[in-house]
C-alpha positions, 0 to 999 in steps of 0.5 A, a space after each residue: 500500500 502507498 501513501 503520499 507525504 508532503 515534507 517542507 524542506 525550507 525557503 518555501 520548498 515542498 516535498 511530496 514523498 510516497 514510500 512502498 508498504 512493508 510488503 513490497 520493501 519485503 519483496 525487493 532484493 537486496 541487490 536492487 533487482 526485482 523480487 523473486 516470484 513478485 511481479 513487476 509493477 508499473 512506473 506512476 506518473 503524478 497528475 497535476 495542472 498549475 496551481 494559483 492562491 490567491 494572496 491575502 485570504 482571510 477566510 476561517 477554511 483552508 483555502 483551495 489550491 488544487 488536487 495532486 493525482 496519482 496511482 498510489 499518493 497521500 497529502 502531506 502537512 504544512 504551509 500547504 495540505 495535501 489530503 490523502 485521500 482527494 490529493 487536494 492542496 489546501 494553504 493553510 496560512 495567509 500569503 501575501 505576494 509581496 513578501 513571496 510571489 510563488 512556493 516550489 513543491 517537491 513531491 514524490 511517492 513512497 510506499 507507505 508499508 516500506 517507506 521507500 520512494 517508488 518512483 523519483 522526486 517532482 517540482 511543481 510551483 504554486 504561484 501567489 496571485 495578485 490582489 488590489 492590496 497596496 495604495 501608491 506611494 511617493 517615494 520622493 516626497 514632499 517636493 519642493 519645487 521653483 519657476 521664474 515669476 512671468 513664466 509662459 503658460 505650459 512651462 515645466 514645475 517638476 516632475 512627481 512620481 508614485 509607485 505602487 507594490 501590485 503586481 504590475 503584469 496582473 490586472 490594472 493594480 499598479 497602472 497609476 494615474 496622476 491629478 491635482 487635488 489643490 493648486 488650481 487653476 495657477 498649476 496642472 498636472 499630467 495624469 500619466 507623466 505626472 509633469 507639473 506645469 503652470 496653468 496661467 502665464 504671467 504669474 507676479 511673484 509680487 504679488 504671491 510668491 509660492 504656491 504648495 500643491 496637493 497631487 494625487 496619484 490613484 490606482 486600477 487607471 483611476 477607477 472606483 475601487 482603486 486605492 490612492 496616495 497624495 504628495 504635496 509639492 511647494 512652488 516657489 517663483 523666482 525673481 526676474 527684474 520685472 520691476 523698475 526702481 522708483 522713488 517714492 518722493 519726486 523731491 527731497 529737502 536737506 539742511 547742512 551746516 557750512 562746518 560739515 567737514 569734507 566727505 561727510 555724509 549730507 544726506 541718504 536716500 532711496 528709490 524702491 524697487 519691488 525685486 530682490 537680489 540682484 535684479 534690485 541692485 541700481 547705480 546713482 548719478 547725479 545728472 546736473 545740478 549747480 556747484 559742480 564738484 561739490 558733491 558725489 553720490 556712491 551706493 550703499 551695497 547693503 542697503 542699496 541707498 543713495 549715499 550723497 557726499 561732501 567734496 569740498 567745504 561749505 561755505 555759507 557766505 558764499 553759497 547758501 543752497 545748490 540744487 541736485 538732480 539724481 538718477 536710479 538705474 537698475 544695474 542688471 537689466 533684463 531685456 525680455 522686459 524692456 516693454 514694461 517701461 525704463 528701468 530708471 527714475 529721477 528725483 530732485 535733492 536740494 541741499 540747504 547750507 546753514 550758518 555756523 560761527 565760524 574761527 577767524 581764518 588767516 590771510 596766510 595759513 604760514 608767513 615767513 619772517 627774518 630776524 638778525 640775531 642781534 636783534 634788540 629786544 622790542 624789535 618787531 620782525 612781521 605782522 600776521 592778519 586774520 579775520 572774521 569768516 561770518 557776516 559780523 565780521 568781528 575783531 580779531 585778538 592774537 595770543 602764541 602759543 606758547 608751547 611752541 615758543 617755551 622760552 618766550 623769545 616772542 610777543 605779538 601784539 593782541 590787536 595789530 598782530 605785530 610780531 617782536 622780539 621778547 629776548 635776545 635770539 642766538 641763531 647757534 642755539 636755535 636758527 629758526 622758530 616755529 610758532 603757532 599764532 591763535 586768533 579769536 574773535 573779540 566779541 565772541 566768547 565761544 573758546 572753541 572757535 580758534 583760527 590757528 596760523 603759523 609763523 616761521 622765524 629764520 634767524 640770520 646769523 651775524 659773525 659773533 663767534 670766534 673760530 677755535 681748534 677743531 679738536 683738542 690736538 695732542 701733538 708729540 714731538 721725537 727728540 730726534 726731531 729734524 729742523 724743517 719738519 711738520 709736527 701737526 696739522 691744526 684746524 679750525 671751526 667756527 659756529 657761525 655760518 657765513 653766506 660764503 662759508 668760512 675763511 681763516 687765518 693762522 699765526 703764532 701769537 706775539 709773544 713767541 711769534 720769533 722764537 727758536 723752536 717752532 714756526 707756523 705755516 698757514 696753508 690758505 686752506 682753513 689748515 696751518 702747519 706746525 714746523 720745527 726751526 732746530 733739532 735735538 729737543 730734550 725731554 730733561 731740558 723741557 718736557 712741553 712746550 706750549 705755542 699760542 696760535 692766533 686763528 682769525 676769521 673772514 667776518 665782519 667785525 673779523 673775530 680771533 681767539 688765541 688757543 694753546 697747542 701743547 707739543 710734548 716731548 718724547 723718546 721715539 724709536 726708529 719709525 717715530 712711534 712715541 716710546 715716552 713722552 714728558 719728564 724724567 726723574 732726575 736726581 743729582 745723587 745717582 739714586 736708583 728707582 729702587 732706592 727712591 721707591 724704598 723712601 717713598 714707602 717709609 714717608 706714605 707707611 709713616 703718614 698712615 702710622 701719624 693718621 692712626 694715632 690721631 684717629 684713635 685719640 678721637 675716637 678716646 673717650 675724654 671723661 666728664 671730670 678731668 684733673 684740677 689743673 684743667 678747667 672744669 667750665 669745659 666739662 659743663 659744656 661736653 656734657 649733653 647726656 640727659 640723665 637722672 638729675 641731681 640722684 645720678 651719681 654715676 656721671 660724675 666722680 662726686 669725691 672729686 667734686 667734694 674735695 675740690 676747695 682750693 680757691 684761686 686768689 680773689 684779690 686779683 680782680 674783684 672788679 666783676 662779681 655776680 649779682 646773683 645771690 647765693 642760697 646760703 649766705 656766710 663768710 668765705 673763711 666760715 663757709 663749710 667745705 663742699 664735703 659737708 654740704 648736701 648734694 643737691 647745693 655742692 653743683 651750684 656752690 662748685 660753679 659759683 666758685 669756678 664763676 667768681 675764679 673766672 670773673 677775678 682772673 685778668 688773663 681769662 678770656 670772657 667765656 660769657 657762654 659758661 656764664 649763662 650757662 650757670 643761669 641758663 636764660 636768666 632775665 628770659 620769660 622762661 627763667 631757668 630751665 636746669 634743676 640746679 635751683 631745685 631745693 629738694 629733690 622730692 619736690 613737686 613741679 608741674 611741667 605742662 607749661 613746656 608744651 607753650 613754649 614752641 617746637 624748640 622745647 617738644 622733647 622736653 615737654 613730652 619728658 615732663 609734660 605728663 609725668 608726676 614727680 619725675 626727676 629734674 635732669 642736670 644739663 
């Protein structure tokens, strides 16, 4: 027994495989022969026609492909069905013929007891049919498209195309045809090209200048039933230069101060023009109009305006209005449209000139003027004018500026504008003056409004300068030196600057104008020549010699100067290369160098040993109290430590104070005595010894002492400072500032009053001032 088995072997591909029944398996050899006592069957054929399903199906049954036929068959399971029985095919899963248009099917007969093919494998197609199941599609959209405004009627947009997914050799599923839902009547489509063109000629992008289109594109040729798809497509017009530039105004009115400086910008203006880019661009010109080259007129690339400028200066006095005429013309002009009219409009401009107060101007913006540099002071050297530019016509003032003339060398007369000299000029400092001369009007208070001018003063030079060496010459003479010989070359310069340049002339000065060593050569070339008269000059007989050499000029008055040219004397060798000029070290008892530099080593060692010594004694600390035999009034004076008043005791040896009671003879002289009482009043050969008296009173007795001394002592001199020392200001405001008067120590004094005598007594105000019971320093 057969049986018929679809097996589904992948990528769509089928087979259909009959096996033998176990019976005929049996029967066959195993070399492959025909089986004993078996008789031979017949080769089957399979039965089939080709097979269509159709896409898409959606229905709850199997779907009906058709019916395999075969002697010995049965359906296989899968995509497709095979029954077993009929041989009829069925799909039993949804296809779409997009995704796959057609299945190959293997098929073959086996024997269902046995299993094995009876007869070879068989391919047969099954092929998906088409449906109306896919709308057309625009691959490309949404377009966007242009065309130039004014364009013909007919001409070209675009081109849109759809396509459509159905099976284009089946039916009228993918035959598409093209239409225009939105975009009438300014735009048509072809229904089989789908061909955009313009349905109206002359379309203004002015006016509107883009237009978005809705085509549509529908299958089955645009029946009923079939399915569509819509694009939209955005058209733009493109500009042309379809419009001429216009001004909006036929004359235009402008108001300019006369100080508007030159290219200034007097006035913008602009012709519209209803295109764009390039076709807008336009040139201007002015046409005529009165002041010629007065302005010019440019375009502002940007913005396309008229830019009128200023060429030369305005002047209200002379001109108070001009009157232009201005022409726009396109640039780019397209001659398809030269019948709409000139691509070109014209406008009047009138520019008005205001008054302005103006600065004085110079009737000569430089005068040159010439002064002798001998000029008196006072002496006027030129005039300068300006005046009033405006209608008033006001005075003028003159002031310089003296940041041109820092030294003052000028004045100028503030109303006539006389220029004279202030100092006397010296044309070898400074030869010519630059000044800057201001003017303003008198009536006007306006200090911006300056005229300026300018002044070149040249100083002409007089002789006043004597020539002189033109450098300081050092001259050396070889004592082998022969007579005749030239030993220097002088020169001259002179800082005066002559019309015919300079002329001098050279001598020896009459002194030694006929001397026997040298003589002068005048070469008539501004040079001179120093010559020798003899030879064998000596450096031990004279080591210099100095010639006085007259130099004389050409001016008038001529000037002269003597200068001084030192001629040293020198040991040369063969060539007359200097080896030693000046004088030799000479000594009458044959010392060598050696023994002179020896003695010179001993004075300079002893004069730093003498310097030493009296360094160091000043630098000695001189004690405050010296021996009896010297007097002590010096000590007072040295002393200029601020210590601890009468409680210090360490400043000064107080035994030595004490014990110091011999007196000189008082019998001497007694003509002078102090007035000045002393505190304690008793006979001198009564009076204690210093020893026995308290320490605040041993100070002031001990210099009264020493004051009485001085006073009696003929052969002292006046030493009035020790004398007011001991009173310190007595018969002053202040009375005595020491505290040698002071009774007690512990006594109270208040100091404030220091701080009212002046700066000089600060220190001692800022010691005393705010301290309580402080100690009085002894000064």
């Amino acid at each position: 027994m057969l049986y018929c088995k679809c097996i589904n072997f992948g990528g769509g591909a089928y087979k259909l495989l009959l096996q033998p029944t176990p019976f005929e398996q049996n029967s066959r050899r195993s070399d492959g022969g025909a089986p004993r006592d078996v008789p031979q069957r017949h080769r089957r054929s399979w039965v089939w026609n080709q097979f269509f399903v159709l896409e898409e199906y959606t229905g709850n049954e199997p779907l009906y492909v058709g019916k395999l036929h075969s002697d010995v068959d049965k359906g296989a399971t899968s995509i497709f069905t095979i029954d077993e029985n009929t041989g009829d095919i069925h799909a039993t899963k949804r296809l779409d013929r997009e995704a796959q248009a057609y299945y190959t099917l293997s098929a073959q007969a086996v024997d269902r007891i046995t299993n094995l093919p009876v007869e070879p494998r068989s391919e047969f197609v099954v092929k998906v049919q088409d449906i109306n199941d896919n709308e057309p599609k625009f691959l490309d959209g949404p377009y966007l498209a242009g065309v130039p405004e004014m364009s013909p009627l007919g001409t070209m947009v675009v081109q849109v195309a759809a396509t459509d997914a159905d099976d284009p050799t089946y039916g009228n599923s993918a035959r598409v045809v093209y239409s225009i839902i939105h975009g009438q009547p300014y735009f048509s489509v072809e229904p089989k090209t789908g061909v955009i063109r313009t349905a109206l000629p002359n379309m203004d992008r002015e006016t509107r200048d883009q237009y978005v289109l809705v085509i549509q594109a529908k299958d089955m040729v645009g029946q009923m039933g079939g399915l569509s798809g819509t694009t939209s497509v955005t058209v733009t017009l493109t500009d042309v230069n379809d419009n001429p530039p216009r001004f909006p105004h036929k004359n235009y009115q402008y108001t300019v101060q006369e100080s508007l400086p030159v290219q200034s910008v007097v006035a913008r203006f602009k012709a519209a023009d209803a295109d764009i880019g390039s076709n807008a661009e336009m040139d201007y010109r002015i046409m005529d109009g009165d002041g010629p080259g007065q302005f010019n007129i440019t375009t502002d690339e940007d913005s396309q305006d008229g830019v009128l400028l200023l060429l030369k200066p305005l002047d209200f006095e002379t001109k108070s209005s001009f009157s232009l005429r201005i022409e726009a013309t396109n640039r780019n002009i397209d001659s398809s449209f030269l019948s709409l009219g000139p691509f070109s409009d014209t406008t009047s401009v009138k520019v008005t000139v205001e008054d302005v107060n103006e600065p004085p101007v110079f009737a000569a913006p430089l005068s040159r003027m010439v002064v002798p540099e001998d000029a008196r002071v006072g002496t006027s050297i030129g005039r300068v004018s300006a005046h009033d530019p405006d209608n008033i016509n006001s005075a003028i003032r003159y002031s310089i500026d003296r940041n041109t003339d820092l030294e003052r060398f000028f004045n100028v007369d503030a109303l006539s504008g006389i220029i004279s000299t202030a100092k006397p000029l010296d044309r070898e400092a400074n030869s010519v003056h630059n000044l800057t001369i201001f003017a303003i009007e008198s009536r006007k208070s306006d200090p911006t409004q300056i005229g300026r001018g300018v002044a070149l003063v040249t100083v002409q030079d007089i002789n006043d300068n004597a020539p002189v060496f033109a450098i300081d010459y050092e001259t050396l003479l070889c004592e082998n030196t022969m007579p005749g010989q030239v030993i220097q070359t002088i020169s001259a310069v002179d800082r005066d600057e002559p019309l015919k340049g300079h002329s001098f002339s050279f001598s020896l000065a009459a002194p030694i104008a006929v001397n026997l060593n040298f003589t002068l050569r005048d070469n008539r070339d501004n040079t001179a020549s120093i010559l020798t008269k003899r030879g064998g000059f000596q450096r031990r007989e004279q080591p210099v010699y100095r010639l006085p050499v007259l130099i004389r000029d050409s001016g008038t008055p001529a000037l002269s100067s003597t200068n001084t040219l030192s001629v040293r004397v020198c040991d040369c060798d063969a060539d007359g290369v200097a080896l030693s000029c000046g004088a030799i070290a000479y000594t009458s008892t044959g010392l060598s160098t050696g023994a002179l530099m020896a003695i010179l080593g001993c004075i300079v060692t002893l004069l730093v040993m003498v310097l030493l010594i009296v360094m160091m004694r000043r630098r000695r600390k001189v004690p405050l109290i010296l021996e009896e035999e010297r007097d002590i009034r010096e000590n007072i004076v040295r002393y200029d430590d601020e210590g601890g008043g009468e409680e210090d005791t360490e400043a000064f040896d107080m035994v030595t104070l004490r014990n110091l009671n011999v007196m000189r003879d008082p019998s001497i002289r007694r003509d002078v005595t102090p007035d000045t009482p002393t505190f304690f009043h008793y006979a001198s050969a009564a009076r204690p010894p210093y020893k026995t008296l308290p320490d605040n009173v041993v100070f002031r007795e001990f210099i009264w002492d020493r004051l009485k001394d001085a006073d009696v002592d003929p052969s002292a001199p006046p030493y009035d400072s020790l004398q007011t020392y001991a009173f310190e200001g007595s018969g002053s405001v202040a009375e005595s500032l020491s505290s040698l008067e002071s009774l007690s120590t512990d006594s109270d004094q208040n100091y404030d009053y220091l701080s009212n005598w002046g700066p000089r007594f600060k220190k001692l105000a800022d010691l005393y001032g705010n301290s309580e019971g402080s100690s009085r320093v002894f000064s």
